[in-house]
N, CA, C and O of each residue as an XYZ file, in Angstrom:
864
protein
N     -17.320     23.318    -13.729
C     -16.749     23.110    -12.396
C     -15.487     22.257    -12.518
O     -15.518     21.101    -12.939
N     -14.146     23.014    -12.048
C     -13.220     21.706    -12.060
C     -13.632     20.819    -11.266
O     -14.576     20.886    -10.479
N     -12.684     19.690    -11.533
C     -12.403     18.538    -11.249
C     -11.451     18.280     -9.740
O     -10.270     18.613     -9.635
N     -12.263     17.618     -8.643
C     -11.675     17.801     -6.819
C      -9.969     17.221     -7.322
O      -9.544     16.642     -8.321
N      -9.406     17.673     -6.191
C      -8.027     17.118     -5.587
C      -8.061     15.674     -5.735
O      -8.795     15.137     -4.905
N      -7.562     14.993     -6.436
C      -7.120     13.143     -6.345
C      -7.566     12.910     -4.979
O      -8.654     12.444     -4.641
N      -6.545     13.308     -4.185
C      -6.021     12.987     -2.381
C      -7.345     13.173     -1.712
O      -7.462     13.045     -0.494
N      -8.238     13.442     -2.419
C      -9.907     14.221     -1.319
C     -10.749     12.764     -1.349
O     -11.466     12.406     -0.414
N     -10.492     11.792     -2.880
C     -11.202     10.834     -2.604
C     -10.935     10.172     -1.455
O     -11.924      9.856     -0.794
N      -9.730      9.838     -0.980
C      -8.862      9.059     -0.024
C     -10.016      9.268      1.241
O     -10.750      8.396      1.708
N      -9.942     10.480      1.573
C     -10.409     11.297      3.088
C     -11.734     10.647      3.236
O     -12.175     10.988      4.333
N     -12.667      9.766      2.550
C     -13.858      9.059      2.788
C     -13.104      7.978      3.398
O     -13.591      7.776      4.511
N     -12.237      7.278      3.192
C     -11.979      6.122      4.004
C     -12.911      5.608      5.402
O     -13.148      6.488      6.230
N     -13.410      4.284      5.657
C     -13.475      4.077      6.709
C     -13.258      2.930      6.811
O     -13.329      2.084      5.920
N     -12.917      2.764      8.120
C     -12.663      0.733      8.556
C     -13.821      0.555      8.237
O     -14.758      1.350      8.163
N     -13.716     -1.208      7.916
C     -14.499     -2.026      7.486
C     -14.783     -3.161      8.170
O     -15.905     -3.541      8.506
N     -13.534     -3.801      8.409
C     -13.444     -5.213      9.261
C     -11.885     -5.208      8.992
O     -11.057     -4.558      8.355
N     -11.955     -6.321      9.854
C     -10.540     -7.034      9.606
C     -10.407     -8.392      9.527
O     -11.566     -8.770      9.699
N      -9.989     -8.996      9.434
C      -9.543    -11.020      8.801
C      -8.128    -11.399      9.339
O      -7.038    -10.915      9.643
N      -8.710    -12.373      9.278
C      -7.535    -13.440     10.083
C      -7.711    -14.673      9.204
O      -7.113    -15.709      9.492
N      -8.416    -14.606      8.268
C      -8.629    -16.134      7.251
C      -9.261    -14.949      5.817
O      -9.498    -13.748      5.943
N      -9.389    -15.741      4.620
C      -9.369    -15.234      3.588
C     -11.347    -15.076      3.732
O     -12.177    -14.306      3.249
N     -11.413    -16.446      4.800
C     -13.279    -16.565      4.468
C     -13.368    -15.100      5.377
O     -14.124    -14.317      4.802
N     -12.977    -14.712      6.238
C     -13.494    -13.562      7.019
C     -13.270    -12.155      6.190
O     -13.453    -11.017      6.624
N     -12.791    -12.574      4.779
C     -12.293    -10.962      4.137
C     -13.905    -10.549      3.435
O     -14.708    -11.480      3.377
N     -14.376     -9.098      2.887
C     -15.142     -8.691      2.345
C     -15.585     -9.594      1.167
O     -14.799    -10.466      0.798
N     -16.819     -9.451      0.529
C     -16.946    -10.083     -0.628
C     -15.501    -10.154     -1.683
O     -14.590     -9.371     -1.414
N     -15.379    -10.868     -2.573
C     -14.555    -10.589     -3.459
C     -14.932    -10.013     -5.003
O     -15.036    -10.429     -6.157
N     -15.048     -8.937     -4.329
C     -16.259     -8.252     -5.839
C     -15.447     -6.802     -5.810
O     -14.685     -6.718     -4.846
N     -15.468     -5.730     -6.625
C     -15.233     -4.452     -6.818
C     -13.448     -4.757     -6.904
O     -12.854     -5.705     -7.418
N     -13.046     -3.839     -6.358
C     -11.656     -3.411     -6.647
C     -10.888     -2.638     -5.501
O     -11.255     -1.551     -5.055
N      -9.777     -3.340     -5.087
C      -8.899     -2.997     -3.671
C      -7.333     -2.875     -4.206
O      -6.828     -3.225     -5.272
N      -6.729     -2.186     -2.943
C      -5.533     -1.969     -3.254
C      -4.595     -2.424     -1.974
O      -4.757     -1.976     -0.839
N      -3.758     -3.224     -2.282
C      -3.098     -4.065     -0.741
C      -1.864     -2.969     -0.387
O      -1.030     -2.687     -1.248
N      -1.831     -2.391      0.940
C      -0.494     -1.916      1.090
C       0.594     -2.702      2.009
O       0.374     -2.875      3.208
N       1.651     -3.116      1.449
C       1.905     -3.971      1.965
C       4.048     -3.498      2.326
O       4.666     -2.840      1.489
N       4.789     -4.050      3.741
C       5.745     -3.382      3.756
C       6.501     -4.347      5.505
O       5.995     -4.986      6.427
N       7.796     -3.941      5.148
C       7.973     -4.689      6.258
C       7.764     -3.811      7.900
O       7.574     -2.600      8.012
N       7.830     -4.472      8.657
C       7.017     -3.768     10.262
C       7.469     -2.512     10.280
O       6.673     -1.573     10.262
N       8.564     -2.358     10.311
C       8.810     -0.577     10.238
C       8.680      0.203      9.078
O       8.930      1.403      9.199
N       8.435     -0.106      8.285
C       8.743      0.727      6.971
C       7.879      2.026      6.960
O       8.233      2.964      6.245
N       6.551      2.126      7.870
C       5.738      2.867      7.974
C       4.607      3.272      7.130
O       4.210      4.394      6.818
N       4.032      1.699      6.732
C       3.165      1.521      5.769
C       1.557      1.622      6.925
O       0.515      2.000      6.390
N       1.551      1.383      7.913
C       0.106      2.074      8.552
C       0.570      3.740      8.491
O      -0.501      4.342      8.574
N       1.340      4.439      8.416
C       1.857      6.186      8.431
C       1.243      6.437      7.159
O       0.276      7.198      7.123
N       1.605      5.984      6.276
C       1.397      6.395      4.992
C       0.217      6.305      4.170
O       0.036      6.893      3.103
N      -0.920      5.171      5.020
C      -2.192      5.337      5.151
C      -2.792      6.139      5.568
O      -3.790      6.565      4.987
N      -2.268      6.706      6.982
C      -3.167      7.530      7.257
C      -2.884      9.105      6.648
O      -3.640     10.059      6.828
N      -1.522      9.131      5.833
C      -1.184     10.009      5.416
C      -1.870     10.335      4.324
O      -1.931     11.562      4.239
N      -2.541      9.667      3.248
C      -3.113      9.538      2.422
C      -4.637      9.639      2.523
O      -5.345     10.069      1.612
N      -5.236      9.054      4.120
C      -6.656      9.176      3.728
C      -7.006     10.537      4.664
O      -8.143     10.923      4.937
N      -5.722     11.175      5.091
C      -5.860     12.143      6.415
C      -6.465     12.146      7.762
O      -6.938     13.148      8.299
N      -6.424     11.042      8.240
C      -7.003     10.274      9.321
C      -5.928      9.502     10.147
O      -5.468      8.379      9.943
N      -5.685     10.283     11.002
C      -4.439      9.829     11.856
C      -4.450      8.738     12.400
O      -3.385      8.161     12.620
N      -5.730      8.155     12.771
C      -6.706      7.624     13.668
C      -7.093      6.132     12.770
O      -7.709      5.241     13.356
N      -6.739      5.991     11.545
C      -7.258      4.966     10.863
C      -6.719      3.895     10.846
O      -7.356      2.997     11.396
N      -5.772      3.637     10.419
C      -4.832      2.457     10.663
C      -4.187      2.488     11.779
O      -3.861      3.620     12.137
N      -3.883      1.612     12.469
C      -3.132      1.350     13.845
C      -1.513      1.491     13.394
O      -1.008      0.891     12.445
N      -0.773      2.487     14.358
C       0.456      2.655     14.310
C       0.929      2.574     15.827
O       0.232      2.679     16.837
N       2.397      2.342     15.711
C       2.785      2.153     16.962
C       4.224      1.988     16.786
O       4.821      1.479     15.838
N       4.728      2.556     17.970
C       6.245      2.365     17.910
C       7.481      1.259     18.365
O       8.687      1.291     18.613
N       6.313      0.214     18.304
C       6.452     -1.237     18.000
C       6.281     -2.293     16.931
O       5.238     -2.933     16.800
N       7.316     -2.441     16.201
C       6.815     -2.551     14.756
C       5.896     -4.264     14.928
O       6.266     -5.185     15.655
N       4.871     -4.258     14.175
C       4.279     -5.679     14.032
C       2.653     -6.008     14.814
O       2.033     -6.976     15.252
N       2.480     -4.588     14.658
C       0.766     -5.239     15.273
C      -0.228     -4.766     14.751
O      -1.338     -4.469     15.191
N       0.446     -4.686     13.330
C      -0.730     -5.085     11.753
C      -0.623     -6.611     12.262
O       0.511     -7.084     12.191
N      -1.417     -7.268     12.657
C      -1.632     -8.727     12.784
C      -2.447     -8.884     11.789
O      -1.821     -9.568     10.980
N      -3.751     -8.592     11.259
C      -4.898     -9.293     10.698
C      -4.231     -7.895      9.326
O      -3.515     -6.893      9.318
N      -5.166     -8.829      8.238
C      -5.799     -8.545      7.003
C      -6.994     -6.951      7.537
O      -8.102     -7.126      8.044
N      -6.405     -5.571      7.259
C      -7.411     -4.665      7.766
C      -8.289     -3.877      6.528
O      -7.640     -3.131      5.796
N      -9.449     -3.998      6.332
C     -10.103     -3.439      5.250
C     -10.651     -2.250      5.488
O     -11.307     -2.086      6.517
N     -10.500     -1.400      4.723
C     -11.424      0.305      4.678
C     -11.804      0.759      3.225
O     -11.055      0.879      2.255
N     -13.420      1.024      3.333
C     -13.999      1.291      2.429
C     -13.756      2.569      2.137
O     -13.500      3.482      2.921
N     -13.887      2.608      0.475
C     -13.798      4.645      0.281
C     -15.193      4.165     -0.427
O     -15.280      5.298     -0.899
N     -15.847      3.802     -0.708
C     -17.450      3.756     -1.531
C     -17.340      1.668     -1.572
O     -16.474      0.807     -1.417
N     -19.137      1.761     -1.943
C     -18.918      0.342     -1.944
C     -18.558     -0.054     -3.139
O     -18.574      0.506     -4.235
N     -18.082     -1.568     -2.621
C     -17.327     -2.111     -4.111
C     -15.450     -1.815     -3.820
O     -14.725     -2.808     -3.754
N     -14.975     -0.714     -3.703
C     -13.718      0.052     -3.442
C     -12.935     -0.105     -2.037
O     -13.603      0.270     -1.073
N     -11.763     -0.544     -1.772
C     -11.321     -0.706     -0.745
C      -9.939     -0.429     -0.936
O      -9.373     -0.537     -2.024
N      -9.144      0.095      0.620
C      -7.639     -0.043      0.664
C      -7.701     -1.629      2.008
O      -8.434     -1.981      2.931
N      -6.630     -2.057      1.426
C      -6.381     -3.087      2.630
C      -4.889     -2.974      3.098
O      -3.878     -2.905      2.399
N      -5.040     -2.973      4.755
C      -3.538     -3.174      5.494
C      -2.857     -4.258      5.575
O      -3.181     -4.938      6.549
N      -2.013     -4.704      4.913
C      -1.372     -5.883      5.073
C      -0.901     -6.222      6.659
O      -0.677     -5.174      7.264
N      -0.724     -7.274      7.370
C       0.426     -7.518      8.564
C       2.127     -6.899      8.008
O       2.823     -7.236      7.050
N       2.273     -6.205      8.756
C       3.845     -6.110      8.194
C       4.651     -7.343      8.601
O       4.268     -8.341      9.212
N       5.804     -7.052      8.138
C       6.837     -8.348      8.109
C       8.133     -8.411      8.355
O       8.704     -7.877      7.403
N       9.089     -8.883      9.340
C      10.051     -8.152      9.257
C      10.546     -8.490     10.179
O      11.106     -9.582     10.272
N      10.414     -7.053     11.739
C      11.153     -6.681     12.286
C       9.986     -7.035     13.640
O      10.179     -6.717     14.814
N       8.906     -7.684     13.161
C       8.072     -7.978     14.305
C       8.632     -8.885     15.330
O       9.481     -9.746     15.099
N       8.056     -8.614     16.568
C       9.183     -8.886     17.521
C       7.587    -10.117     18.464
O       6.886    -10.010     19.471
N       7.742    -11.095     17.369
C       6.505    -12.074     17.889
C       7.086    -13.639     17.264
O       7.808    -13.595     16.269
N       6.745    -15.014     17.884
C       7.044    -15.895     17.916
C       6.859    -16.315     16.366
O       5.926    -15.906     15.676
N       7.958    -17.257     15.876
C       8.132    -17.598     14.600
C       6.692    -18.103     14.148
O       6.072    -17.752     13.143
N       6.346    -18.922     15.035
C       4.850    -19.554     14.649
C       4.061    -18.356     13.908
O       3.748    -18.385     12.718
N       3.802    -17.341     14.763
C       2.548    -16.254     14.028
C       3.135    -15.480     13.001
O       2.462    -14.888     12.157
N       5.100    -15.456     13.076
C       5.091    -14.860     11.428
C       4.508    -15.808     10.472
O       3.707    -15.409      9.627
N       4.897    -17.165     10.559
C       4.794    -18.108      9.687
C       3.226    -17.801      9.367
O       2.951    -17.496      8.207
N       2.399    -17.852     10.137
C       0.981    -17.854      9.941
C       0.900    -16.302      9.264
O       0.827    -16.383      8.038
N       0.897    -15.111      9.694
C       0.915    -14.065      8.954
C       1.190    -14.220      7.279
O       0.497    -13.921      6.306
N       2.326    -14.736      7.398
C       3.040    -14.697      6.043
C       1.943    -15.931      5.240
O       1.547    -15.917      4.074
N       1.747    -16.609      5.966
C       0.875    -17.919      5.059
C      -0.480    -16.820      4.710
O      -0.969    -16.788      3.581
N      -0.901    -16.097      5.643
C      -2.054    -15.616      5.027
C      -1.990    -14.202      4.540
O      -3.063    -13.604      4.621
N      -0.688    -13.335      3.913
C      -0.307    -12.679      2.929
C      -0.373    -13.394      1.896
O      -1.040    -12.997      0.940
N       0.356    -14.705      1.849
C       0.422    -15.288      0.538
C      -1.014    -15.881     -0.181
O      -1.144    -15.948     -1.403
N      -1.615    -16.121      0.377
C      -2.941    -16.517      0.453
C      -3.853    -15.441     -0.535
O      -4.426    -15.590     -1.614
N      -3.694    -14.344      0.352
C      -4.597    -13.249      0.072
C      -3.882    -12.969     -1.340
O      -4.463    -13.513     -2.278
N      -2.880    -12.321     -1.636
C      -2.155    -11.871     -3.022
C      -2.185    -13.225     -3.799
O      -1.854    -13.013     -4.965
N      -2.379    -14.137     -3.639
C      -2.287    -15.362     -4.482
C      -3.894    -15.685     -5.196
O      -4.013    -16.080     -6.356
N      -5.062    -15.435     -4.270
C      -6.181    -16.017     -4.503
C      -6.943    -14.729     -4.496
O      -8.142    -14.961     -4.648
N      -6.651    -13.323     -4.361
C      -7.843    -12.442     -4.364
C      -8.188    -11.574     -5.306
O      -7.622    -10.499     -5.507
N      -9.418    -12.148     -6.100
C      -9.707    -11.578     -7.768
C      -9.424    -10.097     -7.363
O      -8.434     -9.582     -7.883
N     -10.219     -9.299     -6.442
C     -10.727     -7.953     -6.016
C      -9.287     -7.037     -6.503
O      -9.287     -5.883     -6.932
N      -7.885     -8.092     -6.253
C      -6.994     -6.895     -6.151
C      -6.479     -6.347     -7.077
O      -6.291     -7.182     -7.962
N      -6.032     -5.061     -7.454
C      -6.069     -4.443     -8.397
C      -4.250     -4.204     -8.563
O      -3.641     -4.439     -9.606
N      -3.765     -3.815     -7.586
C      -2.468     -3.152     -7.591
C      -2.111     -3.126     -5.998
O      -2.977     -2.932     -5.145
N      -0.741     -3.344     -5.700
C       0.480     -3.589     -4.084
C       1.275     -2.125     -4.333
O       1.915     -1.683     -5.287
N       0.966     -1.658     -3.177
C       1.430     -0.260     -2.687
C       2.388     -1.013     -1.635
O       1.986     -1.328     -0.515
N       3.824     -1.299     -2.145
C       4.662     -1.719     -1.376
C       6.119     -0.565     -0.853
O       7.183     -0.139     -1.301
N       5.413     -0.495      0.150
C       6.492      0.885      1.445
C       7.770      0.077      2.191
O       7.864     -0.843      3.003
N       8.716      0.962      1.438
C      10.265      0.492      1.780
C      10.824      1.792      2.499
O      10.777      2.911      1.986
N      11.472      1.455      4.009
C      11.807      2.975      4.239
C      13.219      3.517      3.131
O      14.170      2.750      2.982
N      13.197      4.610      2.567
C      14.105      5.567      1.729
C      15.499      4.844      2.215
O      16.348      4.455      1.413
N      15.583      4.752      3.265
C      16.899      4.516      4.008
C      17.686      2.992      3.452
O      18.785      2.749      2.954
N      16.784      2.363      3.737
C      16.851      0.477      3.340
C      16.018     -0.277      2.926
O      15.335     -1.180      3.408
N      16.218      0.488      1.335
C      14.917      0.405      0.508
C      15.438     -1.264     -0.427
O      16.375     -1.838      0.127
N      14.940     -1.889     -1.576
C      15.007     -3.678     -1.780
C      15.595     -4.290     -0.978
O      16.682     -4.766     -1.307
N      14.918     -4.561      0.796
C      15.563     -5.906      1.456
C      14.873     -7.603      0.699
O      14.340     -7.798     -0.393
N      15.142     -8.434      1.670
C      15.017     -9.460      0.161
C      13.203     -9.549      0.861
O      12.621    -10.428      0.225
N      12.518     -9.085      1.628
C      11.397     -8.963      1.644
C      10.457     -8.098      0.420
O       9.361     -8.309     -0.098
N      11.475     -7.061      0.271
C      10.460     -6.572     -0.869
C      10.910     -7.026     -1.967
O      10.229     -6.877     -2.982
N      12.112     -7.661     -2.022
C      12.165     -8.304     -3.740
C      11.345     -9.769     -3.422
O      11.372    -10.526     -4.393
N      10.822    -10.151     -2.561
C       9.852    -11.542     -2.863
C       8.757    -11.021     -3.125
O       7.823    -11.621     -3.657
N       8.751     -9.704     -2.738
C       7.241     -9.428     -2.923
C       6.913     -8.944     -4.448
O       5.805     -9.152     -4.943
N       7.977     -8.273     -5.164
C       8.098     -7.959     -6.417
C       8.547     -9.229     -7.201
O       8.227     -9.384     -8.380
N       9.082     -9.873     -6.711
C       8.740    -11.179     -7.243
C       7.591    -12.104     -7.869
O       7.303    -12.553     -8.978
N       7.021    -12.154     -6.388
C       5.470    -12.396     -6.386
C       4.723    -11.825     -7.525
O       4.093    -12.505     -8.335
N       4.864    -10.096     -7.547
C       4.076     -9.481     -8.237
C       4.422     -9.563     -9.769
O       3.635     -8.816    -10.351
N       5.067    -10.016    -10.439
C       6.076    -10.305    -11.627
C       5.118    -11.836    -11.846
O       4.383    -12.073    -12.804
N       5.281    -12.385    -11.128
C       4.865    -13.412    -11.767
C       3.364    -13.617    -11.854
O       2.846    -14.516    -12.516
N       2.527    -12.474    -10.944
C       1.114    -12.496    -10.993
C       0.456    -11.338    -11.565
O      -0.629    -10.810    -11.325
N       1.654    -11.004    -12.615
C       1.373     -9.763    -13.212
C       0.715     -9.131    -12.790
O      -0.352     -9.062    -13.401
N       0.856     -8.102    -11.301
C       0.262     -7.020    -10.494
C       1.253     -6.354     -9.956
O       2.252     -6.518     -9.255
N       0.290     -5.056    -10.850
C       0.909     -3.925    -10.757
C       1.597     -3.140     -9.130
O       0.986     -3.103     -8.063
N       2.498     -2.785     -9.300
C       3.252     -2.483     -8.043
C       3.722     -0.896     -8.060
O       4.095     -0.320     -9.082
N       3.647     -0.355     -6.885
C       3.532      1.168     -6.945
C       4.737      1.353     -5.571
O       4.119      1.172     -4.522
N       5.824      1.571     -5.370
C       6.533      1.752     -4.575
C       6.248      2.550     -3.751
O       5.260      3.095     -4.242
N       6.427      2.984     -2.860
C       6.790      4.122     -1.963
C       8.182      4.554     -1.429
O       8.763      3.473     -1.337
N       8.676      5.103     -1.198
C      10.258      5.441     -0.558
C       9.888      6.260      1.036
O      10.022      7.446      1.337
N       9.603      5.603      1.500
C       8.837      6.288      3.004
C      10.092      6.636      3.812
O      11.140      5.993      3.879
N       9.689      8.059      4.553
C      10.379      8.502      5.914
C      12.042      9.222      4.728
O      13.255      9.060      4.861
N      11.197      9.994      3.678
C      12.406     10.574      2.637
C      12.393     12.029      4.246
O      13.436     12.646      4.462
N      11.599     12.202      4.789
C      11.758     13.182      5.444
C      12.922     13.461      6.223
O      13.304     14.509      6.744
N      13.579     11.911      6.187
C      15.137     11.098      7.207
C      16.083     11.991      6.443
O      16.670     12.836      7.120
N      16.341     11.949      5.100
C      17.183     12.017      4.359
C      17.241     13.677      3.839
O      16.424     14.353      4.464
N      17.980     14.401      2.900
C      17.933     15.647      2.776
C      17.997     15.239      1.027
O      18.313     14.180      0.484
N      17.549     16.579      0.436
C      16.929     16.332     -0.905
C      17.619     15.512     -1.713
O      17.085     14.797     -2.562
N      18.722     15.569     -1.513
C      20.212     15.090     -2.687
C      20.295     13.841     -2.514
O      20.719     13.104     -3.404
N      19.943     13.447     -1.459
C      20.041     11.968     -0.799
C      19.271     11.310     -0.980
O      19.384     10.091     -1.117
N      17.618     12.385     -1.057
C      16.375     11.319     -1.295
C      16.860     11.239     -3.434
O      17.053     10.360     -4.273
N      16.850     12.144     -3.401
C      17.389     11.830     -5.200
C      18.393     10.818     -5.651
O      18.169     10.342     -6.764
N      19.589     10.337     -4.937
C      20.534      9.380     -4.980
C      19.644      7.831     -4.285
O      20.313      6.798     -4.318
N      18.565      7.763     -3.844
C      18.296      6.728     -3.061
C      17.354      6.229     -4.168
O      17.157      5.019     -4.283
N      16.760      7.126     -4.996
C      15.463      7.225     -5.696
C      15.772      6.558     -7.392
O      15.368      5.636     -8.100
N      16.725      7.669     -7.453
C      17.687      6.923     -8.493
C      18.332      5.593     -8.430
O      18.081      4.882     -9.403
N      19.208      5.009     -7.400
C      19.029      3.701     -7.307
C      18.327      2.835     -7.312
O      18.613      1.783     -7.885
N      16.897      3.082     -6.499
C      16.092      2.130     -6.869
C      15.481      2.075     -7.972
O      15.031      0.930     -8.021
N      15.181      2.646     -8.928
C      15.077      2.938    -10.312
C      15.665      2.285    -10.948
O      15.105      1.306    -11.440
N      16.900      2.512    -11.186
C      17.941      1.669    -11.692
C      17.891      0.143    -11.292
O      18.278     -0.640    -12.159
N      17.515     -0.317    -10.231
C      17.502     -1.664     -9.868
C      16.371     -2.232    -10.295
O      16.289     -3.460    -10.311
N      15.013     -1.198    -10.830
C      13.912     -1.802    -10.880
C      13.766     -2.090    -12.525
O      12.983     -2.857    -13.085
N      14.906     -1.112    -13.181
C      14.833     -0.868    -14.947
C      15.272     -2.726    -14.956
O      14.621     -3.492    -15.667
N      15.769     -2.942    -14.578
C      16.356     -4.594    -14.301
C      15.238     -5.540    -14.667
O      15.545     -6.659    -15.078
N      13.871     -5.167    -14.549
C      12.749     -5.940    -14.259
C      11.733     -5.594    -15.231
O      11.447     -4.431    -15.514
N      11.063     -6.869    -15.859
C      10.428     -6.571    -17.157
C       9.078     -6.807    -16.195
O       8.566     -7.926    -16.142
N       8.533     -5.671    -15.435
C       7.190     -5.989    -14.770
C       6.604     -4.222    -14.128
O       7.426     -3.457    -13.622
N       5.125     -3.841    -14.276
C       4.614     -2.906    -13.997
C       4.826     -2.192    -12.300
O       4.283     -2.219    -11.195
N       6.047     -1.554    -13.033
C       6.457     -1.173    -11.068
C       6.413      0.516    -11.614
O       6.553      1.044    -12.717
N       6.164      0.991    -10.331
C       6.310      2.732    -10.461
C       6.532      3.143     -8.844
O       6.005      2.644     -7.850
N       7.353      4.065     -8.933
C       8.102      4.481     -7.821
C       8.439      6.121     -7.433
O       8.906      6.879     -8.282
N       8.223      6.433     -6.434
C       8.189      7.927     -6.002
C       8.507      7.695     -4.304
O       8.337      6.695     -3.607
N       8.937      8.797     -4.029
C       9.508      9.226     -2.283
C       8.287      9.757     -1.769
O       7.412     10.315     -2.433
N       8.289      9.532     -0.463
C       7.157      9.734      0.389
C       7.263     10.342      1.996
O       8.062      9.995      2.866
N       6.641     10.929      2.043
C       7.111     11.311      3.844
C       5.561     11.400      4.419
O       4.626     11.844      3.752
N       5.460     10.944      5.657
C       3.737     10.913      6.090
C       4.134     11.941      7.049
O       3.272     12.682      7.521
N       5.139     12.032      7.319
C       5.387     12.919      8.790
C       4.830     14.718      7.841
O       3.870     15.477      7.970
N       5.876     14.697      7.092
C       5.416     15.719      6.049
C       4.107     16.159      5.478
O       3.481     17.216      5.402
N       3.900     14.520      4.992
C       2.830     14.701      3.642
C       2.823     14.972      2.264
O       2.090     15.569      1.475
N       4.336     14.062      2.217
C       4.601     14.869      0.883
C       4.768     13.736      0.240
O       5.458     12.830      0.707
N       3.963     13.633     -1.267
C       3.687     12.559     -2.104
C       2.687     12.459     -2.035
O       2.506     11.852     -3.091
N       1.703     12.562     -1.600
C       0.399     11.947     -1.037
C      -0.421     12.366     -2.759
O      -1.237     11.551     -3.190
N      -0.197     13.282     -3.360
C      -0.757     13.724     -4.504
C      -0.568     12.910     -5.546
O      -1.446     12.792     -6.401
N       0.697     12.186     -5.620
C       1.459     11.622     -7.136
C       0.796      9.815     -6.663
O       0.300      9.066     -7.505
N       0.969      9.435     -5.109
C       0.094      8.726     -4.671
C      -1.504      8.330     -4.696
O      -1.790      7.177     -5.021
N      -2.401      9.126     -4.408
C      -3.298      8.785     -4.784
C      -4.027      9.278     -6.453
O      -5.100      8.932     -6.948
N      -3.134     10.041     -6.907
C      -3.487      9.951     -8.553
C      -2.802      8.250     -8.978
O      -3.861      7.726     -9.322
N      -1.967      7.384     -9.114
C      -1.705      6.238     -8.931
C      -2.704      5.061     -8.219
O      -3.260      4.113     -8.773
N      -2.718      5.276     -7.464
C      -4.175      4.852     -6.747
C      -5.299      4.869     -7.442
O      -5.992      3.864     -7.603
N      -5.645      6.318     -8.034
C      -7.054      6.420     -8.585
C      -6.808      5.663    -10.054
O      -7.838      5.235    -10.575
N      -5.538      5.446    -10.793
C      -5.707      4.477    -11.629
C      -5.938      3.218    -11.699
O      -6.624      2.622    -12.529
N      -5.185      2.688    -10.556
C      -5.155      1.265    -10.793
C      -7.024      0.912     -9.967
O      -7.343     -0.239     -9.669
N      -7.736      1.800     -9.800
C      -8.850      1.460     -8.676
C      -9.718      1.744    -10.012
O     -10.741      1.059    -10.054
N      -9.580      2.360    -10.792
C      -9.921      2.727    -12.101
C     -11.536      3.477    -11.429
O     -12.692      3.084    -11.584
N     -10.986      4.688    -10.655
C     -11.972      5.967    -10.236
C     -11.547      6.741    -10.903
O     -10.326      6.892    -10.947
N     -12.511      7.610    -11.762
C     -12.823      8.581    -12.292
C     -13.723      9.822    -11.125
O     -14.880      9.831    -10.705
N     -12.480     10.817    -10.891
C     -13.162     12.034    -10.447
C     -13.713     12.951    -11.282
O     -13.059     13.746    -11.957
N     -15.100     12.849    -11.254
C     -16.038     13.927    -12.099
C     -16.504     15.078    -11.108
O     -17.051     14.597    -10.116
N     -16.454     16.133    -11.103
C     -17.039     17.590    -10.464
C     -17.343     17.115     -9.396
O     -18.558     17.168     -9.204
N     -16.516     16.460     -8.239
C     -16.607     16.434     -6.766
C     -17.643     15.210     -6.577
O     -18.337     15.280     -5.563
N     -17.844     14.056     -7.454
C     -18.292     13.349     -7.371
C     -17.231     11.904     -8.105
O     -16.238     12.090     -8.808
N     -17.712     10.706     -7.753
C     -16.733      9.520     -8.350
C     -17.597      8.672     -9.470
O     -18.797      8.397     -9.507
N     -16.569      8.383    -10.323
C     -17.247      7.091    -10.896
C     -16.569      5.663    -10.827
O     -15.579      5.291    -11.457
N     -17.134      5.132    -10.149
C     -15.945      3.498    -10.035
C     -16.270      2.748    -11.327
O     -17.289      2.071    -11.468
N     -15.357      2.912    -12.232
C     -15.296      1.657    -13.097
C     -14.875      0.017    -12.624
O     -15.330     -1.046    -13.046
N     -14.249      0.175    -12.002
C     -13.468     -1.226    -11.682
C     -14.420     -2.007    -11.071
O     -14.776     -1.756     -9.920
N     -15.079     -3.334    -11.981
C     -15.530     -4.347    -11.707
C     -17.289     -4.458    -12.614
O     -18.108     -5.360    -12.439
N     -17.429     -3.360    -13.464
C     -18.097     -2.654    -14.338
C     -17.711     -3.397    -16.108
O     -18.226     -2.902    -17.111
């Protein structure tokens, strides 16, 4: 019997909880993956683009109300988490400050995490938000998986000139980054995505069934 579609594990997703403090997050046991991006970049899109659940992460055409830490299980032990985006949220300095204190928090102190799925839109892709965050990840040696979201904006030649630059900016950097274009409106990436995913979560798809190594 072959071996299922990568992208099929995703489609188990379900919410879990959500946090507003690190004590309210899931055990810190098994293995998660943070997606993390500034308010528009369309990092709740690209969740649901991935687990095929339109309905899963909260989107809105107001960027910034990822407020809390959002967890969804694909098996136990295994999780994706929604970061608060950052950015362009249109909320009092106080609750970025607090947001951002408890991003840093979470990527600073959480054994569970495995690898940062960090979504830059194609358009205005390294603002100095995502180079702190590749920053961050450089110095906490965790692995980082780009996205180039909303390539659907751009026309092929363009997503290739945008793709190539950031490439080039990232060859700059002696740290585990990998990078590909993405469109949720589309759906396109979602394959090269969650095969990436299924590494760093270290799932093994056997004949329509999983094996979670990570934390084993």
């Amino acid at each position: 019997m072959s071996n299922p579609p990568p992208a099929s594990y995703f489609e188990k997703a379900v919410y879990a909880t959500s946090a507003a403090s690190l004590k309210q997050c899931p055990g810190d046991t098994g293995a998660e993956i943070a997606f993390a991006g500034r308010s528009n970049a369309g990092k709740s899109s690209a969740l649901n683009a991935l687990t095929r659940n339109s309905r899963l992460a909260r989107t809105s055409k107001t960027p910034g109300r990822t407020q809390l830490l959002n967890f969804f299980e694909l098996e136990p032990g295994i999780r994706l988490v929604d970061l608060p985006g950052y950015g362009f949220a249109r909320v009092p300095d106080s609750v970025k400050e607090q947001w951002q204190k408890l991003i840093d928090q979470y990527l600073r102190q959480r054994q569970s995490l495995r690898g940062l799925v960090l979504v830059m839109d194609i358009r205005h892709p390294l603002s100095d938000f995502d180079c702190m965050m590749l920053d961050w990840a450089s110095a906490c040696e965790m692995p980082v998986h780009i996205l180039l979201s909303k390539a659907d904006k751009l026309k092929k030649m363009a997503q290739g000139k945008q793709l190539d630059l950031v490439k080039h900016a990232l060859a700059k950097r002696q740290q585990n980054v990998s990078v590909q274009t993405f469109s949720a409106l589309k759906a396109t990436g979602v394959t090269p995505l969650a095969d990436r995913l299924l590494e760093l979560l270290e799932v093994v798809l056997i004949s329509g069934q999983s094996q979670a190594l990570a934390g084993k």
